[in-house]
N, C-alpha and C positions, 0 to 999 in steps of 0.2 A: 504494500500500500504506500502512500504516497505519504509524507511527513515533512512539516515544518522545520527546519533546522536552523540554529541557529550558528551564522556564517559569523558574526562580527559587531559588538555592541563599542557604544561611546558616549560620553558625556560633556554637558559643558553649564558652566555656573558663571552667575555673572562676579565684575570685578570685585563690587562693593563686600564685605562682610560686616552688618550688623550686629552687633554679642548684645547680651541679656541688659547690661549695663549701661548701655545706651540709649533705654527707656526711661530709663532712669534719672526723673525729673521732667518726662513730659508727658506721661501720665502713670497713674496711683500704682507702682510694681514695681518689684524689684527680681536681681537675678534670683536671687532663694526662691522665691515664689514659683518663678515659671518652670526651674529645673522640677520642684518637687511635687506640681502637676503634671506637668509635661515632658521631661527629660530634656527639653530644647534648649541648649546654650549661645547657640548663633544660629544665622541664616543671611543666604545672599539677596540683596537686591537688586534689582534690574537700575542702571544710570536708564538718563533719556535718551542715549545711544544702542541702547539694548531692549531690544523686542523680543517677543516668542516666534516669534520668524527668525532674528537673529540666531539666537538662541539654540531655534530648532534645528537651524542649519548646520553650527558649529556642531550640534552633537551628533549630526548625521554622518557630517563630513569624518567625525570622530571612526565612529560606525564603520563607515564604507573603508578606511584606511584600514583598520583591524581585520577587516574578512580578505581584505587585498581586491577587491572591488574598485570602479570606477561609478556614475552616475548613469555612463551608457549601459550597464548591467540589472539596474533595477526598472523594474516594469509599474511595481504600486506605490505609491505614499499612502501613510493611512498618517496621519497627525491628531491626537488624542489631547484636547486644552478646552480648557472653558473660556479661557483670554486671548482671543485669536486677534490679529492685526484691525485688521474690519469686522466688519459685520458681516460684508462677504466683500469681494468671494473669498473661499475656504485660505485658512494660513497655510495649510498644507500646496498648497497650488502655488503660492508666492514664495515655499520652500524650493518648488522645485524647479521656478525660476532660478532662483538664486544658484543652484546647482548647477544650473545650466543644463538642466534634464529635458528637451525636447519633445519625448515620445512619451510612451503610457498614460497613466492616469492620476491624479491624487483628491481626496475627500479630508476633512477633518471630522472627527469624532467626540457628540459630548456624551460624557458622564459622570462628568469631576471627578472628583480622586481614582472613581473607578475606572476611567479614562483608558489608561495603558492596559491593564488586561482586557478588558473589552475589546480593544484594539487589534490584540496580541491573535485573542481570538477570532476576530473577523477576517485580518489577514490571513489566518491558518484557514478558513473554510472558502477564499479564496486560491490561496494553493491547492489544498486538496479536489478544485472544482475545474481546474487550471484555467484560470482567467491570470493567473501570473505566478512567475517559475521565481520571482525574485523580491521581496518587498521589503520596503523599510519603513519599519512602525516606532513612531514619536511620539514623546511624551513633552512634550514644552508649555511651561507654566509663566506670567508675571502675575505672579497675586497681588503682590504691592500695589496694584494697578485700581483693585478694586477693594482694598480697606481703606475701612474708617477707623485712620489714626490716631483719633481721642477716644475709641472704643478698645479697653486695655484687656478685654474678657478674647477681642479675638486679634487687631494686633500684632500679636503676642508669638502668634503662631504659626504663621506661614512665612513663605519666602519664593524665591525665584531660581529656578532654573531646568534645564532638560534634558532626556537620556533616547536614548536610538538603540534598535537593535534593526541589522537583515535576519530574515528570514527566507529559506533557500529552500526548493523540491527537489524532496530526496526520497529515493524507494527505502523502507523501512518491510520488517519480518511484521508487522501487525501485531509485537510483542511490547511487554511493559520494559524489554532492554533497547528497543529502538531509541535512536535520537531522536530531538527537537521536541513538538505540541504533542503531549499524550490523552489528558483529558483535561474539558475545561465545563466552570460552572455559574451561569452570570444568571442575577435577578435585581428585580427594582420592584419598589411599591410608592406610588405615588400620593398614600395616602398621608406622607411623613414631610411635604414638599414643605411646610413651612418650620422644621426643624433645621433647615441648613438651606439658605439659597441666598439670593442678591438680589436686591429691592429693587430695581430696576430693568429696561428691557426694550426695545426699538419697538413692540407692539404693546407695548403697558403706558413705559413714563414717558418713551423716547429720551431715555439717561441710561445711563452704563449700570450705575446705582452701586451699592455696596453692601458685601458680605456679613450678612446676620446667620449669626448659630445661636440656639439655643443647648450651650453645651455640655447640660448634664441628661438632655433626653438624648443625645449624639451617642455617649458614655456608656447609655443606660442598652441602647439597642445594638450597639458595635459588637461587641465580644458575641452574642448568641448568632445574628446574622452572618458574621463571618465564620463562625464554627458551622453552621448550615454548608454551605456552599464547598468549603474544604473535605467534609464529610461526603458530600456527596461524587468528588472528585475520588477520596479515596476511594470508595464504593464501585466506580467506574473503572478503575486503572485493580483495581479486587487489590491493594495495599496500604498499610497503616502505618501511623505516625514514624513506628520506628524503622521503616524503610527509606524516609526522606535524608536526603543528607543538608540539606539546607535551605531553609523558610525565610522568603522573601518577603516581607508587609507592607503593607502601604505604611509609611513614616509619617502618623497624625499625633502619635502618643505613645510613648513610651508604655504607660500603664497598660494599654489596648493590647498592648502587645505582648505584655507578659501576660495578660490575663486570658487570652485569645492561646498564647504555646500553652501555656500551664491545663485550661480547660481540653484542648485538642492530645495532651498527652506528648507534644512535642517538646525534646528537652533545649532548657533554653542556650546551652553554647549554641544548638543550631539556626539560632534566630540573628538574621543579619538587621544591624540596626545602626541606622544613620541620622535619627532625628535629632540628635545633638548638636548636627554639624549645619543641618538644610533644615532644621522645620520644616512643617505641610510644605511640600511643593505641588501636592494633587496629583493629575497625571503624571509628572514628571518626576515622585516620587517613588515608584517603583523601579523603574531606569535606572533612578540616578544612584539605588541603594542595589540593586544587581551589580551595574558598573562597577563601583568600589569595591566588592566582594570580589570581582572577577580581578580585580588590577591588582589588587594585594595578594589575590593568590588561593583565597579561601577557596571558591567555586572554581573545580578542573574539570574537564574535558571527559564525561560519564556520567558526573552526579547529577542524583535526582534532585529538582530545586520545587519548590511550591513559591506560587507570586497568589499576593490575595493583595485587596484593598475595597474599601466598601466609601462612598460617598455622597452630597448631594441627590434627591431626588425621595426614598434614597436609592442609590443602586450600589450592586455589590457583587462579586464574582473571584472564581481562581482557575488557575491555569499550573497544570501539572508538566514539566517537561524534562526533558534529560539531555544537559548540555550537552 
């Protein structure tokens, strides 16, 4: 059968770095505070030179060098952001200008945080259908873009920047030892839309508007939703916690994430975690905390990885695969 592989991942953050301390005196928080909610000690921001098209670009071009790839190779964009350049057309499409990509196709994808595996996913049921033998799916986030700065409840929490992986068709035995996408698990309920979204909208306010969570009902539904979706991956792939060799999260919370391995049975050396360094980046959090794992050494070339993240809407999903 036909499989996802992944040829070549990359990232890229912008120049600025943020620390906890920095808040500090322009509104009510301090660094204590935020580590021992959140885990977050810094995060990047986007200057007014840096875009999620920037951005997304840098990390692809990241991307493309590591699998040994050119731009004339890749057939899909799939671009996963809630902070796209425009309104339209898609950021992903003004990515692949920038590339100097010519030919195929590209879309942008929302689902906020859940953004990259949805992503991840759709470009896998694209290969498998062969509409494209080669894709590159992006996660490029400026959240700076859209908080309210005097709001220190959220603030606090996000940041900026984006991660790229190719994905490549490749005949696979139809086995749980095959490379690339093994199984994947995505759901949303829309009845939750006013727990996490942005008050504005070109068919509402006609304003961009800004990011409102209400963050202990976010807290409250994270760990069981994300435990749903992971389970139903193991279920499909017939393997459990202790066959994964390393648990990718979406990087919103430090807590979520211990509380999300600890319930799943998964022990926590196996948990890669980067919220310390990037805060929420949303889509571009997944990426960008694979990438690191990958660059340092952690995740080699066989292990099983699990990528979850749950967001906005809400929606939420994972994706099983084997580097």
């Amino acid at each position: 059968m036909i499989r996802s592989v992944v040829r070549g991942i990359g990232s890229a953050l912008p120049r600025r770095i943020m620390k906890n301390t920095d808040f500090e005196g322009v509104v009510e928080t301090s660094d204590e505070w935020i580590v021992q909610r959140t885990g977050i000690r810094q995060r990047h921001i986007a200057a007014d030179d840096e875009t999620t098209a920037s951005l997304g670009e840098a990390a692809a071009r990241a991307a493309l060098a590591n699998a040994g790839l050119t731009p004339d190779d890749i057939d899909l964009i799939v671009l996963a952001t809630s902070t796209p350049n425009n309104t339209f057309p898609a950021t992903a499409v003004e990515i692949q200008n920038r590339l100097g990509m010519r030919h195929g196709f590209a879309f942008d994808m929302q689902a906020v945080c859940s953004g990259f595996v949805y992503a991840v996913t759709t470009a896998d049921l694209y290969i498998k259908g062969g509409l494209a033998k080669r894709v590159l799916v992006i996660g490029s986030e400026t959240f700076s873009r859209i908080l309210d700065w005097n709001d220190r409840s959220t603030c606090v929490l996000f940041g900026d920047g984006a991660g790229a992986l190719v994905l490549e068709a490749q005949h696979g035995e139809g086995t749980i030892a095959d490379h690339g996408v093994l199984a994947a698990s995505l759901r949303s309920d829309g009845t939750h839309k006013d727990k996490l979204f942005v008050d504005g909208g070109p068919s509402t306010t006609g304003t961009v508007g800004h990011l409102k969570m209400e963050g202990r009902e976010v807290f409250k539904h994270a760990v069981g939703m994300i435990t749903d979706v992971i389970e139903d991956v193991f279920a499909q792939a017939s393997i459990s916690a202790d066959d994964l060799d390393w648990f990718v999260p979406h990087q919103a919370n430090k807590r979520i994430i211990d509380a999300s391995a600890k319930k799943l049975g998964i022990a926590e050396e196996k948990a890669v975690v980067t919220v310390h360094l990037h805060g929420n980046t949303s889509a571009a959090s997944v990426p960008l905390a694979l990438s690191a794992a990958v660059a340092d050494g952690r995740i080699k070339k066989g292990d099983l990885v699990m990528l979850e993240a749950m967001g906005g809407g809400f929606t939420w999903g994972a994706v099983l695969l084997r580097w």
